[in-house]
N, C-alpha and C positions, 0 to 999 in steps of 0.2 A: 303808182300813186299819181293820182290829179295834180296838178300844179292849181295851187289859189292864185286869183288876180285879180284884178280892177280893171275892167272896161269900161272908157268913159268915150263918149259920140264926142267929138268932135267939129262934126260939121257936116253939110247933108251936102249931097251929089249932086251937082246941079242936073235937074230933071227927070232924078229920082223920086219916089212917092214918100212922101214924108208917114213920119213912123216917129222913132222919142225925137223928142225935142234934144236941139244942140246943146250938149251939159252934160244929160243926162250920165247917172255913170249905176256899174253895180259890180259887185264883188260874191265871185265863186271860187267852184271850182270846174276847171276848163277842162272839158271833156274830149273836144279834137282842137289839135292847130290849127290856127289859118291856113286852108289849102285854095287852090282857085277851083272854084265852080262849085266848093262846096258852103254848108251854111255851118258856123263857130254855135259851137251848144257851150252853156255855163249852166252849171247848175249854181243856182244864184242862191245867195244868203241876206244880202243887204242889196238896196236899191238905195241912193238918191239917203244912204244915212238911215233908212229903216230896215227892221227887219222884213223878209219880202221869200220868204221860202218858196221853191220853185224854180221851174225848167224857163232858160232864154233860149233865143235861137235868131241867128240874124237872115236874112239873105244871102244868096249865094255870093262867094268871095270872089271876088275880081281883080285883086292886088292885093300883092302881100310886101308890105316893108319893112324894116328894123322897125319895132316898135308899134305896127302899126297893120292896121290893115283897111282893106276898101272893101264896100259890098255896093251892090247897083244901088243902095237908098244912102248910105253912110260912109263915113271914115269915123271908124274908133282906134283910141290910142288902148295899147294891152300892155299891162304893167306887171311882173310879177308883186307878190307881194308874201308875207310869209303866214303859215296855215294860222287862222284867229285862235288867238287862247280861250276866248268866250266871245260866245254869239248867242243871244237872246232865242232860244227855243220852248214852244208852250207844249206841255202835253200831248196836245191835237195833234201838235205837225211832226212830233214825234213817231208818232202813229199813222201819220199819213206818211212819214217817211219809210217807216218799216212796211205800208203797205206797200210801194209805187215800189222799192227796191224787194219785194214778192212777187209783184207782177213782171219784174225784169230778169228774172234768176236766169231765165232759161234763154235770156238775150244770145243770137251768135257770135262769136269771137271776132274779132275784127269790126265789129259792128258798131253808129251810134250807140244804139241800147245796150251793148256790152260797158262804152265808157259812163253811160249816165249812170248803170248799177252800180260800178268801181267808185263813181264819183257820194252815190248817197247812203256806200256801206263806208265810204268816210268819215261821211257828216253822225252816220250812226252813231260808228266808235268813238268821235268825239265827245257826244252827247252821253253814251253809254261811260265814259273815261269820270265825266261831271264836270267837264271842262265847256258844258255849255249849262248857260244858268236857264231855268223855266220860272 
């Protein structure tokens, strides 16, 4: 199972190419750890307090701390948090959830695409539970 969390930027690398603004934050479910040289995927539910259904993905990692990680553009703080009892989902992205997690079935093990399908047959049964309002 995904771990849900809260990414929020922090603060930009000096000399890094600017991407979200410092604040920014959004809440998924985290599909790899921070490792170095690889890039953190969320599959994201909320941005910034809205709904915001959809795949994040930072830059390659280049530090990892308690709590924390660095990528060449950012430092975002990574918080767990615990899985949402309700999360605003519309028909549509219902639909577009069930498709993106059909196009990923056959992702290989160990793979990105293996965690993002684990991560949006989550969000399914959440949604399929009625634990998400439309």
């Amino acid at each position: 199972m995904a771990d849900y969390v809260r990414a929020t930027k922090t603060e930009r690398v000096p000399g890094g190419k600017e991407s979200l603004a410092v604040g920014h934050w959004l809440d998924g479910f985290l599909t790899n750890p921070p490792r170095f040289g690889e890039s953190v995927r969320v599959l994201r539910l909320v941005t910034n307090g809205r709904t915001a259904l959809g795949a994040f993905g930072t830059t390659g990692v280049v530090e990892v701390r308690p709590g924390e990680f660095w990528t060449r553009n950012s430092v975002y703080q990574l918080r767990a948090l615990p899985t949402p009892a309700k999360v605003t989902l519309s028909a549509e992205e219902y639909q577009a959830a069930l498709a993106r997690a059909e196009m990923l079935m056959d992702a290989a093990a160990g793979t990105f695409e293996e965690a993002e399908l684990e991560a949006w047959a989550q969000l399914i049964e959440i949604y399929e539970a009625g634990e998400i309002n439309d």
